[in-house]
C-alpha positions as CSV (number, residue, x, y, z in Angstrom):
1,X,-28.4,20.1,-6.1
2,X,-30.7,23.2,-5.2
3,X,-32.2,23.7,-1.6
4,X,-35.8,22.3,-3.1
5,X,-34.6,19.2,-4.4
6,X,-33.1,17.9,-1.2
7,X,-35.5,18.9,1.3
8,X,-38.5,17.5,-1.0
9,X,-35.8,14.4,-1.2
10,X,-35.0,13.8,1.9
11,X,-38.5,14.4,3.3
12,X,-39.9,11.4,1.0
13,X,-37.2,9.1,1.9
14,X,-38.0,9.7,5.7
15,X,-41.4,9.3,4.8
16,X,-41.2,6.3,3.2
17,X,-39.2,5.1,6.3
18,X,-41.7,5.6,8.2
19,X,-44.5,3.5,6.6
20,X,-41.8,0.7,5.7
21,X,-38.9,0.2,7.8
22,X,-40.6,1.7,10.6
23,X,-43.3,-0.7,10.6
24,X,-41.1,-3.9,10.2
25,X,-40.1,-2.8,13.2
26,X,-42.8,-2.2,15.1
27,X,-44.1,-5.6,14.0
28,X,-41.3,-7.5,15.4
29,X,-41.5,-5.8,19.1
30,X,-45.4,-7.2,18.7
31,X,-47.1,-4.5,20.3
32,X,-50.1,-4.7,22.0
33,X,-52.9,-2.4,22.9
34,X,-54.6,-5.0,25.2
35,X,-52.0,-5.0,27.9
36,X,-52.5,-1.7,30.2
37,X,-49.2,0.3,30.2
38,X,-47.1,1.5,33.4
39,X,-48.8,5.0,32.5
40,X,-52.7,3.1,33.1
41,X,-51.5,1.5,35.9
42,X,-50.2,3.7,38.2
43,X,-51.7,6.9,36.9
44,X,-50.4,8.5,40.5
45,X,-50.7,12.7,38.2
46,X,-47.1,13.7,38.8
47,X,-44.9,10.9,36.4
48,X,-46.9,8.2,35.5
49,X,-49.7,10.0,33.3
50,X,-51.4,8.6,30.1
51,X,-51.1,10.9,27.8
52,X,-52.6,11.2,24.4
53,X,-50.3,10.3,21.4
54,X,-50.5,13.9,19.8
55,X,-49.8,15.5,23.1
56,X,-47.2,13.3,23.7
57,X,-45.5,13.1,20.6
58,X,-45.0,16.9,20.6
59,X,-43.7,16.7,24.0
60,X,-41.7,13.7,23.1
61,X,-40.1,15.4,20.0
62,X,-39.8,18.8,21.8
63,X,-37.7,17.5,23.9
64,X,-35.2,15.2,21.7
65,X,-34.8,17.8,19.7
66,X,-33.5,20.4,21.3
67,X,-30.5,22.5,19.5
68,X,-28.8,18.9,18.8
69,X,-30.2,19.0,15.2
70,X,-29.5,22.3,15.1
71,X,-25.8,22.2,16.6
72,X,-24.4,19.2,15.3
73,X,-25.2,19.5,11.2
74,X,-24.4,23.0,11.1
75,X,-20.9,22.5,12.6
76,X,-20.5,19.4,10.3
77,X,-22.0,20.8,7.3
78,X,-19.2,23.7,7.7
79,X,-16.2,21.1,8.6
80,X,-16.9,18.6,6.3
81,X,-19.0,20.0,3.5
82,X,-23.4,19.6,3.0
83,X,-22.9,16.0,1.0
84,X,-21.6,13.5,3.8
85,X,-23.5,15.3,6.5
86,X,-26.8,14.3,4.9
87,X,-26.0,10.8,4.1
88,X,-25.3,10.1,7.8
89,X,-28.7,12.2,8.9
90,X,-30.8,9.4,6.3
91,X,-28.7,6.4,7.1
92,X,-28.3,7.3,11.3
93,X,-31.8,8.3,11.9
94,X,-33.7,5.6,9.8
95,X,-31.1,2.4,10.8
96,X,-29.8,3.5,13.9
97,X,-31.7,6.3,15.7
98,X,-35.3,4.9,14.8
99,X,-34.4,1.4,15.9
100,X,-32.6,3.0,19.1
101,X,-35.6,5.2,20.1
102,X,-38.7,2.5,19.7
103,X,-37.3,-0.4,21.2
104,X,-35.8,1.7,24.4
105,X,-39.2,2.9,25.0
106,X,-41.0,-0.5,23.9
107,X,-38.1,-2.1,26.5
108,X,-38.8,0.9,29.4
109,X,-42.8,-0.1,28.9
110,X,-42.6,-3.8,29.4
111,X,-40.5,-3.2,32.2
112,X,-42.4,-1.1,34.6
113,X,-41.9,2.0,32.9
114,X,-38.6,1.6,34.5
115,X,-35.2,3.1,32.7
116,X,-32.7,1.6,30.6
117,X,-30.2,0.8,32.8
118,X,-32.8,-1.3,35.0
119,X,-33.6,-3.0,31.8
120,X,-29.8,-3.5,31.6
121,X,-29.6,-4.7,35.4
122,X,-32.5,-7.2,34.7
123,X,-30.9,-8.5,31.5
124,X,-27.4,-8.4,32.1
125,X,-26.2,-8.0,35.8
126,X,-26.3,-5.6,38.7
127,X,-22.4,-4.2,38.1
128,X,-22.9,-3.9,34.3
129,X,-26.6,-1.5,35.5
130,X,-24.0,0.4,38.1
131,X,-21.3,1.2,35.1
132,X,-24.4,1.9,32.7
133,X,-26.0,4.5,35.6
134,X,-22.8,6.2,35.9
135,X,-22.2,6.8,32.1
136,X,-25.7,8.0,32.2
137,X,-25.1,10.7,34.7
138,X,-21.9,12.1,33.1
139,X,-23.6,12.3,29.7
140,X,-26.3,14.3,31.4
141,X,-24.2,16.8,33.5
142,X,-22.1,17.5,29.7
143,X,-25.8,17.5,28.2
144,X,-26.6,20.3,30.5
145,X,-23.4,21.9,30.5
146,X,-23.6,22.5,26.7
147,X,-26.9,23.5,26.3
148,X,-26.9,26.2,29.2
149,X,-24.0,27.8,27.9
150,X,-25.5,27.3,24.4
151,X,-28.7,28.9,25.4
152,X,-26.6,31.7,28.1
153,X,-25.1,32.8,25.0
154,X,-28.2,33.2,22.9
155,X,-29.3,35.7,25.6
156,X,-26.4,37.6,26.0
157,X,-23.7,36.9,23.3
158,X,-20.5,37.3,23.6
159,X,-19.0,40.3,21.6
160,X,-15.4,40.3,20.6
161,X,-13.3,43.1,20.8
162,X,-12.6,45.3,18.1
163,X,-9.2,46.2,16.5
164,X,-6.4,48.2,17.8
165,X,-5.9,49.9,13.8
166,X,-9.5,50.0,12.9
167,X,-10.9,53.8,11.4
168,X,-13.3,55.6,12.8
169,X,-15.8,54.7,10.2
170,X,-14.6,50.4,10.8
171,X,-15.2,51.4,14.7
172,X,-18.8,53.0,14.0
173,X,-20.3,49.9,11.7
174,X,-18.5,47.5,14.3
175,X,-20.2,49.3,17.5
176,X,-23.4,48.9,15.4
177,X,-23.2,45.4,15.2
178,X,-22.6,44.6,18.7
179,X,-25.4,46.9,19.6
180,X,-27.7,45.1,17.3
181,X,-26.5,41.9,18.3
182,X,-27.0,42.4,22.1
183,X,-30.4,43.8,21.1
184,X,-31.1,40.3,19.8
185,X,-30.3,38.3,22.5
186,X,-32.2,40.5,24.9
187,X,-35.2,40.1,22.8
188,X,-35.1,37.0,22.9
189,X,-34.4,36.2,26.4
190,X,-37.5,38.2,26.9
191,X,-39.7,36.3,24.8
192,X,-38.4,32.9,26.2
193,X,-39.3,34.6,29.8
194,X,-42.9,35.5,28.3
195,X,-43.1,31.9,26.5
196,X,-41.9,30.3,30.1
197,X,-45.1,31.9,32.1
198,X,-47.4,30.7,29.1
199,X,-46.4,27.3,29.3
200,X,-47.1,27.3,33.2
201,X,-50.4,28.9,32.8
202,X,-51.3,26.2,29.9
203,X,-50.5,23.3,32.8
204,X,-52.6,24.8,34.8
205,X,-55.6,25.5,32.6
206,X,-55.2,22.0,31.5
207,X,-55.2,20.5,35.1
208,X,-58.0,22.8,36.2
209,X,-60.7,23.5,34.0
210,X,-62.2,21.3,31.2
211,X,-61.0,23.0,28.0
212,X,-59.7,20.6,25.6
213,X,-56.4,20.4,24.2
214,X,-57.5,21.4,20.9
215,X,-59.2,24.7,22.1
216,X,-55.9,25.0,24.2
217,X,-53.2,25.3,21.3
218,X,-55.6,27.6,19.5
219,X,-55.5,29.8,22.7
220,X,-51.5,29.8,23.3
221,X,-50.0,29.0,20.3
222,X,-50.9,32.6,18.7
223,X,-49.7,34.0,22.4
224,X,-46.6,32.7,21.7
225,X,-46.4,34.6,18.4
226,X,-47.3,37.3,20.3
227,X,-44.3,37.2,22.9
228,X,-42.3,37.1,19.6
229,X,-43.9,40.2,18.5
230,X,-43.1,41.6,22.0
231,X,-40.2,40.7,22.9
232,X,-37.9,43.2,20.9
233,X,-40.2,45.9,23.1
234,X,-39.4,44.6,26.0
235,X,-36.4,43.7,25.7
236,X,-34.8,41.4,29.0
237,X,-30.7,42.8,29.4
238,X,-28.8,41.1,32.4
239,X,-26.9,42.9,34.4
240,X,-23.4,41.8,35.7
241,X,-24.8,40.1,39.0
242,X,-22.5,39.2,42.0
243,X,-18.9,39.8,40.0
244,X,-20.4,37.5,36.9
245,X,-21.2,38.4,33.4
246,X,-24.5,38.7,31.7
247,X,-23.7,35.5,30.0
248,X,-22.6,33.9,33.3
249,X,-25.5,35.4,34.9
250,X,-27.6,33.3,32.5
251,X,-25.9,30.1,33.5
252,X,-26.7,30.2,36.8
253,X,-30.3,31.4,36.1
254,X,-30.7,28.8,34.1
255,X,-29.7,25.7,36.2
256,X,-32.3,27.4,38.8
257,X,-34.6,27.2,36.2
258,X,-33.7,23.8,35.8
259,X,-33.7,22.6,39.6
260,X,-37.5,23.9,39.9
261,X,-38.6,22.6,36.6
262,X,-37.4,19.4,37.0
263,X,-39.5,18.8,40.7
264,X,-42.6,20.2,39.5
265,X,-45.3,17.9,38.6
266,X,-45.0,17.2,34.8
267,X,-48.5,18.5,34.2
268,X,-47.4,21.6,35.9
269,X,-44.5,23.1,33.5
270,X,-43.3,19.6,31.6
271,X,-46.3,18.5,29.3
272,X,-47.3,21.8,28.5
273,X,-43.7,23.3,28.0
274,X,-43.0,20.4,25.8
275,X,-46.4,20.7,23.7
276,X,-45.7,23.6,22.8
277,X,-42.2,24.1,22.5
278,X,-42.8,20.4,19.8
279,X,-45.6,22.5,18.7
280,X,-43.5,25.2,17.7
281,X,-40.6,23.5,16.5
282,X,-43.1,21.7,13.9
283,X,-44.3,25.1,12.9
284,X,-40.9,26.6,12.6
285,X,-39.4,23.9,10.3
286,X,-43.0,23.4,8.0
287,X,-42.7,26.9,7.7
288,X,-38.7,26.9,6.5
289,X,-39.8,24.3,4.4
290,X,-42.6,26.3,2.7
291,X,-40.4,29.4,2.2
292,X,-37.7,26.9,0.1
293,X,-40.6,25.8,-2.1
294,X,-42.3,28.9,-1.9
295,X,-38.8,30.5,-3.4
296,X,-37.5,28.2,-5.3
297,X,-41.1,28.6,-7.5
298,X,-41.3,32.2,-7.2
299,X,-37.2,33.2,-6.8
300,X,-35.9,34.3,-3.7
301,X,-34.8,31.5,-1.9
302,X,-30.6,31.8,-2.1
303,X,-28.7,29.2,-4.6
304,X,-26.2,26.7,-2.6
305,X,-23.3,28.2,-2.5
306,X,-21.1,26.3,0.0
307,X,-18.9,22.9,-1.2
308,X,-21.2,19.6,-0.9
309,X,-17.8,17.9,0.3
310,X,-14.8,19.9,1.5
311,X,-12.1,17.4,2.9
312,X,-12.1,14.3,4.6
313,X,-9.6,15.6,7.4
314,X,-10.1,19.8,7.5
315,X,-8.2,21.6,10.4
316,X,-9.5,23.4,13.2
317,X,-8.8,26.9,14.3
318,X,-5.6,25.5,15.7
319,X,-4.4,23.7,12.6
320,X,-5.2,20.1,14.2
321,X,-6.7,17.7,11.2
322,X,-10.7,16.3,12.1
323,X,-10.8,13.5,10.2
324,X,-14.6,12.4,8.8
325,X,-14.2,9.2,10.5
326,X,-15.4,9.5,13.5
327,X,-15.7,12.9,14.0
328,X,-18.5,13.5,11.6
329,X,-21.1,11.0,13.2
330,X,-20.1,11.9,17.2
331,X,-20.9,15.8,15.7
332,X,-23.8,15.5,14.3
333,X,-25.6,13.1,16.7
334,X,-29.2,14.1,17.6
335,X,-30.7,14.2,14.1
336,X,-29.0,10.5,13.0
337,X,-28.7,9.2,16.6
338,X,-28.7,10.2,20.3
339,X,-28.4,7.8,23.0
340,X,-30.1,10.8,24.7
341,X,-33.0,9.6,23.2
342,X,-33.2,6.6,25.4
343,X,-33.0,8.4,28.6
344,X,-36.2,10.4,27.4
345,X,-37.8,7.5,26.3
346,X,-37.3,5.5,29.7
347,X,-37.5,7.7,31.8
348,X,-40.3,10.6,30.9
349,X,-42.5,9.0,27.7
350,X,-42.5,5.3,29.0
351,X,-44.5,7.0,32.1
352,X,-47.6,8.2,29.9
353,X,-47.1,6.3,26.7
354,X,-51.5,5.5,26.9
355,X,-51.6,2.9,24.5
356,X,-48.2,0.5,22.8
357,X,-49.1,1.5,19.4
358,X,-48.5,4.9,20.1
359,X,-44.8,4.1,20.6
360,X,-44.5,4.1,16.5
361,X,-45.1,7.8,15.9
362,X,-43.7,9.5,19.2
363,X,-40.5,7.2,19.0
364,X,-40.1,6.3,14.7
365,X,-41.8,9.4,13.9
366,X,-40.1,11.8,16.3
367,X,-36.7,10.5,14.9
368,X,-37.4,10.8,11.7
369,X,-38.8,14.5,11.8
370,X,-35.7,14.9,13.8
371,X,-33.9,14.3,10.9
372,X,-35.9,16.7,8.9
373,X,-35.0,19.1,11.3
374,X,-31.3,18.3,10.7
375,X,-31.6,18.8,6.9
376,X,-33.2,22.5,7.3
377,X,-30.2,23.4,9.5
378,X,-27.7,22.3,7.3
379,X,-29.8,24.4,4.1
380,X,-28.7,27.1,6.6
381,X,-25.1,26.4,5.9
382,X,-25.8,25.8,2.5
383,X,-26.9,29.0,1.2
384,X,-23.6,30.1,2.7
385,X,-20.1,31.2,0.6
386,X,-17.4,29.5,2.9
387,X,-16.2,32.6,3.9
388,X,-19.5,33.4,5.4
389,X,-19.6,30.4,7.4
390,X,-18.3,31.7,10.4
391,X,-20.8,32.7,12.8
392,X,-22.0,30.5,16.1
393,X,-24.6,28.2,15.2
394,X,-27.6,30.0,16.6
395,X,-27.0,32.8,14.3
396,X,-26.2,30.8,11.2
397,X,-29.6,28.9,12.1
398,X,-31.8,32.5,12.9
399,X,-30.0,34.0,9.6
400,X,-31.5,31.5,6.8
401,X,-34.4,30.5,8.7
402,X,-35.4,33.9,8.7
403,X,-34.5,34.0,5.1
404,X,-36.2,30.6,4.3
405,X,-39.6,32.0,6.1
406,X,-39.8,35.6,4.9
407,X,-40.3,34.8,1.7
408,X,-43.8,33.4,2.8
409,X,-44.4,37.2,4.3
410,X,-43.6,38.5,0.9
411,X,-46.3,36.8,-0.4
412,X,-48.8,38.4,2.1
413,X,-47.3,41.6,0.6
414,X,-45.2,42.0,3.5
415,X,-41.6,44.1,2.6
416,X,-38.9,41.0,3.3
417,X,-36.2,42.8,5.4
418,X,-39.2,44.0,7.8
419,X,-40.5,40.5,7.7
420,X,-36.8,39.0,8.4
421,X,-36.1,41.2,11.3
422,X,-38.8,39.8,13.2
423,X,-38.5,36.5,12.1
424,X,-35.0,36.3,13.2
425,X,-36.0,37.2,16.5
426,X,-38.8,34.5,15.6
427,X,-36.1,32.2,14.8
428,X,-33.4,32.5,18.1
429,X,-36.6,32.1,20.5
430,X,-37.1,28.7,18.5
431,X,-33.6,27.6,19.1
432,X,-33.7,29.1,22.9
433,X,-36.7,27.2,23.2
434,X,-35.6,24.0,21.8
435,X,-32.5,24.0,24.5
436,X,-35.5,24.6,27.7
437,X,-36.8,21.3,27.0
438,X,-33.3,19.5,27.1
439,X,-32.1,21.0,29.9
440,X,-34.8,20.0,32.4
441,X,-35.8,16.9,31.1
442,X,-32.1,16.6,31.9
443,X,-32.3,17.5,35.1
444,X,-34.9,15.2,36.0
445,X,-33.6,12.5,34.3
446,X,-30.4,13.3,36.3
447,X,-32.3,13.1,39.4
448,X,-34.1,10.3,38.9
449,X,-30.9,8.3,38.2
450,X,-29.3,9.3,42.0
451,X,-32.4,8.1,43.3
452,X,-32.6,5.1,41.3
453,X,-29.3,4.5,43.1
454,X,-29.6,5.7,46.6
455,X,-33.4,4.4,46.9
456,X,-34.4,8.2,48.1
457,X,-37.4,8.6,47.1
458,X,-39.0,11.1,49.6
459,X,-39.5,14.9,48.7
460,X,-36.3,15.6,50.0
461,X,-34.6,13.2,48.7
462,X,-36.1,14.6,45.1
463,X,-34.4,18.2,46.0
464,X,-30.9,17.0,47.1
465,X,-30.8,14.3,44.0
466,X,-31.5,17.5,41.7
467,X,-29.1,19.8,43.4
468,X,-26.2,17.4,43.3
469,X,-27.2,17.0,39.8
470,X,-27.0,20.7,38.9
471,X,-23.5,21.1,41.3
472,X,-20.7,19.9,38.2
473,X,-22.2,21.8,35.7
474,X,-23.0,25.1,38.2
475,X,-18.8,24.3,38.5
476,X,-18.1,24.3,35.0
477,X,-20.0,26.6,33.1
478,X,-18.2,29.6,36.0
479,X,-15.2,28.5,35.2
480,X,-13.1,30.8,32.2
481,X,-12.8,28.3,29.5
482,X,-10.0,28.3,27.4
483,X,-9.0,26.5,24.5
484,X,-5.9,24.1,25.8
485,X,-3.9,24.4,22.7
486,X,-4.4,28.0,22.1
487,X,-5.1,29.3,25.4
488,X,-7.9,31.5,24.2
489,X,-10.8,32.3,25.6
490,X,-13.3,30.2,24.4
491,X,-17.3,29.2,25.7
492,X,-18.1,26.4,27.7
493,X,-20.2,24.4,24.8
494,X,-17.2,25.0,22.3
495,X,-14.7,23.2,24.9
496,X,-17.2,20.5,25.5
497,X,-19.4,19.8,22.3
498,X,-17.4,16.8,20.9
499,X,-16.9,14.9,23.8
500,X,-20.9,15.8,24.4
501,X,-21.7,14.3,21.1
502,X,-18.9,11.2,21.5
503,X,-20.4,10.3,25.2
504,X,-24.0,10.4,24.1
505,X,-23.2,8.6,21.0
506,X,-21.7,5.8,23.1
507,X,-24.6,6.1,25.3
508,X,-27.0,5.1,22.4
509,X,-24.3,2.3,21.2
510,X,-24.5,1.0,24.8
511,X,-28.5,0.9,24.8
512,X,-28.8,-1.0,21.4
513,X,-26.2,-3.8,23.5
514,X,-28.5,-3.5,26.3
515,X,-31.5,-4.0,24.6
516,X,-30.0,-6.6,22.1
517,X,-29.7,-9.0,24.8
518,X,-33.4,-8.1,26.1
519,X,-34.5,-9.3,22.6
520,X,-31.9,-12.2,22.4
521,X,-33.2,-13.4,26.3
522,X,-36.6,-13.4,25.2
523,X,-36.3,-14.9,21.9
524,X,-36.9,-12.0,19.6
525,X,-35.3,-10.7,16.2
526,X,-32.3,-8.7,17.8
527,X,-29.8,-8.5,14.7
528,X,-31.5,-5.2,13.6
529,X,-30.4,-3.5,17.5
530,X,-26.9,-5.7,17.5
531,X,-25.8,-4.2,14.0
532,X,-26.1,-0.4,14.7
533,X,-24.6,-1.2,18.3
534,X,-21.6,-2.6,17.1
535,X,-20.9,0.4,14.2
536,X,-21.7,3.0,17.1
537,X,-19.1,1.1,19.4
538,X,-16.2,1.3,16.5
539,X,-17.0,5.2,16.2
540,X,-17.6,6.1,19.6
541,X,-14.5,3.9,20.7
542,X,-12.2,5.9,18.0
543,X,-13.2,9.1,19.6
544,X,-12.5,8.7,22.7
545,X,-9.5,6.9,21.8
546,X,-8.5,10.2,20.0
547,X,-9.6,12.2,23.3
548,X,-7.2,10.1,25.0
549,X,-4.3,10.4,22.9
550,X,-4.8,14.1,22.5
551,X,-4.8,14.1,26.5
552,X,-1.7,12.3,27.1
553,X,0.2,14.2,24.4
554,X,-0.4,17.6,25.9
555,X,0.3,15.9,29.3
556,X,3.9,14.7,28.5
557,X,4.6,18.4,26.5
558,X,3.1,20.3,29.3
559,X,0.5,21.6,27.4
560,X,-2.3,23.6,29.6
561,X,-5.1,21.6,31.5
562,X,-8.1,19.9,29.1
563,X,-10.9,19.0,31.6
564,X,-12.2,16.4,28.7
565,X,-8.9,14.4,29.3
566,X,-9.6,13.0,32.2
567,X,-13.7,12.6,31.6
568,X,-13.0,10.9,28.5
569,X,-10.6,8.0,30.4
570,X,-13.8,7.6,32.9
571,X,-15.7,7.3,29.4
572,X,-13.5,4.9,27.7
573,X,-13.1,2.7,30.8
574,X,-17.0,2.4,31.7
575,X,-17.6,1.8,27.8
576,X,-14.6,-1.1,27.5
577,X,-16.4,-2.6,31.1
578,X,-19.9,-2.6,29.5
579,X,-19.3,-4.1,26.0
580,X,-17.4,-6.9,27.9
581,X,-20.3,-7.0,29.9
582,X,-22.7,-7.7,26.9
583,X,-20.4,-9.9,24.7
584,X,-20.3,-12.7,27.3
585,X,-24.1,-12.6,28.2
586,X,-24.5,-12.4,24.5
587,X,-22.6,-15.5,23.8
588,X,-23.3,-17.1,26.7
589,X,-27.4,-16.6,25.8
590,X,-26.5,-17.8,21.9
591,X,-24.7,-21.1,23.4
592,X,-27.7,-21.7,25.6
593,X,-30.0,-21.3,22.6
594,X,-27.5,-23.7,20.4
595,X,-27.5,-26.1,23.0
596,X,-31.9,-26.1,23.6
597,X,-31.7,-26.2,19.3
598,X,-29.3,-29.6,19.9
């Protein structure tokens, strides 16, 4: 199969989705457009803001999207092989992440506006919305953990060392490539830096004057090409601040980011962030798209090279089998399905969803471009010998997307290595940019959870509820990583990314359970949520019952610390409590629908 044949695939078949499955669905949660939403209703400009669908699709998308679709399929694709990693992005994103996404908004709306695990209290019981809250925060701290380290690292990479026996002509080309590769990231933290003050001055013009949204993205969508274009020339190095590397220096940057991001009104940094970071992503991926067609017509584009199917159980870099099942759907999990989703959903788009219907293409339709997303990143991988899939997955994504794209230039008569060079740089602010809208949606989300619990709702209580938020992953992204079996050094996101993916995969299994019984309670189709719930509960269950294992074997050898040992027995426990939870009010609810029948 070449690279044209499976995007043009793929993208009928989640097309198609769309307009069929999609709308079954949407039929059976009857929407309606005469009943005013949360947003109409309280309209108070900070949270609860209608929001018009385009506006807040791309905000919606931007900030589901994130680096999971970029992440996950490219570290599957190169574990596993291209083949099975696109038959989980079609199946998960159309069965399972589509279903997961509308109806935990649809639930959210007809609930206040209110999040998931209040639609959980209301439907289930108070101790079963307590377990579901806490699972929530711990997803979000490792959601926030991996992408600031993910993004850190985009700004100033990491560098290894080179060899103690290398010539004097290996030592020149490897100081070369470390000097270009710090270039990158330093051009691209300055872009993001430049994109950042745009978004804020977008919010702004928005709130203040009365230019129109339209007139708006013609405006800032070009400046953000043009922050591209400058960033390389301005390019933003960290220094080694306070005893802590550039990269480390980005962490904590970042979560300050996040802290003042996440207490701002949403007109003021969230909405117009998101716009245009969804806006971008769109552009960046149509564009990919165009450059596959564009070269696979005109020659250019690079053959697959890499295996569509390598092993079901490959090792890792310390010899350890992964076996496909269930490591390949907690890996790739935003792009086929991300209980993340349904924290977005209920907590930020429920609050300025305008009108019901709209819930089909910012929920369906955001899931399904998701997926879209998921298949460019894994062309990346594809146009790959497996020898040359070894980079981190921000490179690997810049490399062919640059490659993908410049081959558009070309036909502007534009030389393609000039054109690449830029659009690399093109390409890591995309996936920089991507990770902002993750991290402090996260954050708010994260705040708004503590105060869901604690009832502080006050402005203060807003800035402590944020700060403890920020606290465990301010902890562990300054702590010196190291792989437990290996002892190597290793980044934060690497030590954390599968237990990331297996928590928030959980997450989404326990959402379908909790909005199963929602259906079930008020006498709706529900087989279509309690399906994908209970094959998300057999994977997520396996992994963490591997985490576990893994744990407790390095425990009894004396192996060094994992600090996803203990996290993943707080996982497993709170997961076992909920589905317990759910099974009796689900049977007890069936029994009392037997008995009305009778």
């Amino acid at each position: 199969m070449n690279l044209l044949t499976l995007t043009v695939s793929t993208g009928a078949i989640l097309t198609t989705a769309y307009f069929t499955y999609g709308r079954w669905v949407a039929k059976k949660l009857e929407l309606r457009d005469d009943v005013p939403t949360p947003a109409c209703e309280i309209n108070d400009g900070e949270d609860f803001v209608p929001t018009s669908a385009p506006y807040l699709f791309s905000q919606h998308f931007s900030a589901i999207a994130a680096a999971g679709p970029i992440v996950g399929p490219i570290l599957a694709g190169i574990w596993f092989g291209w083949l099975p990693a696109v038959i989980w992005i079609l199946i998960g994103c159309i069965f399972i992440g589509s279903v997961h996404d509308i109806t935990s908004l649809i639930a959210s709306v007809r609930h206040k506006a209110r999040s998931i695990a209040e639609v959980v209290r209301e439907n289930m019981s108070r101790r079963s919305y307590l377990l579901f809250l806490t699972f929530v925060w711990i997803a979000l701290v490792y959601i926030i953990v991996a992408f600031t380290d993910l993004t850190a690292g985009t700004f100033a990479p990491t560098v290894p060392k080179a060899t103690a026996n290398a010539t004097a002509e290996e030592l020149a080309k490897f100081d070369a490539n470390v000097a270009k590769k710090l270039a990158e990231g330093a051009a691209a933290a300055s872009s993001s830096m430049m994109y950042l003050g745009l978004a804020i001055v977008m919010g702004f013009v928005l709130k203040y004057t009365k230019m129109s949204l339209n007139m708006a993205t013609a405006i800032f969508m070009p400046l953000v090409l043009l922050t591209i274009w400058a960033g390389p020339m301005m390019p933003l190095t960290m220094p080694s601040l306070f005893g802590l590397t550039p990269t480390k220096t980005w962490d904590v940057l970042l979560l300050g980011y996040c802290f003042v991001a996440s207490i701002v009104p949403v007109w003021a940094l969230l909405q117009p962030r998101g716009f245009l970071g969804g806006y971008f992503l769109t552009v960046t991926i149509a564009a990919a798209f165009l450059g596959i067609v564009v070269g696979s017509f005109f020659g250019g584009v690079p053959e697959v090279k890499y295996p569509a199917f390598t092993s079901f159980a490959p090792l890792n870099a310390q010899g350890v089998p992964m076996p496909i099942f269930p490591i390949l759907f907690v890996t790739i999990a935003c792009g086929a399905c991300s209980g993340f989703h349904s924290i977005i959903s209920s907590g930020t788009s429920s609050k300025q969803l305008r009108v019901e219907s709209d819930a089909r293409p910012v929920a369906i339709g955001s899931m399904l471009l998701e997926g879209f997303v998921a298949v460019i990143s894994l062309s990346c991988v594809m146009i790959l010998n497996k020898s040359e899939a070894t980079g981190s997955p921000d490179q690997i994504f810049a490399s062919g997307v640059s490659i993908f794209i410049a081959r558009l230039a070309q036909m502007a008569n534009i030389e393609f290595d000039t054109a690449r060079a830029y659009l690399f740089n093109f390409s890591l602010l995309a996936f920089a940019t991507f990770i902002y809208d993750t991290l402090d949606v996260c954050t708010r989300l994260g705040r708004y959870v503590l105060q869901e619990v604690s009832g502080w709702q006050t402005r203060t209580g807003r800035n402590v509820c944020t700060l403890i938020t920020l606290l465990p992953p301010l902890y562990l992204v300054l702590q010196t990583m190291t792989d437990p079996a290996t002892g190597a050094v290793v980044p934060a996101w690497k030590i954390f990314w599968t237990l990331f993916g297996t928590a928030n995969q959980m997450l989404a299994a326990l959402t379908l359970l909790g909005v199963t019984v929602w259906l079930l309670r008020n006498g709706k189709t529900w087989w279509y949520t309690a399906v994908p719930a209970a094959f998300m509960i057999i994977v997520t269950m396996t992994s963490l019952g591997m985490f576990l294992f893994k744990w407790i074997k390095q425990l009894t050898s004396g192996g060094k610390f994992d600090p996803n040992g203990p996290l993943s027995s707080i996982l497993f426990a709170l997961s076992i409590l909920l589905v317990i939870e759910a099974v009796v009010v689900i049977s007890r609810n069936l029994k009392e629908r037997s008995l009305a029948r009778n």
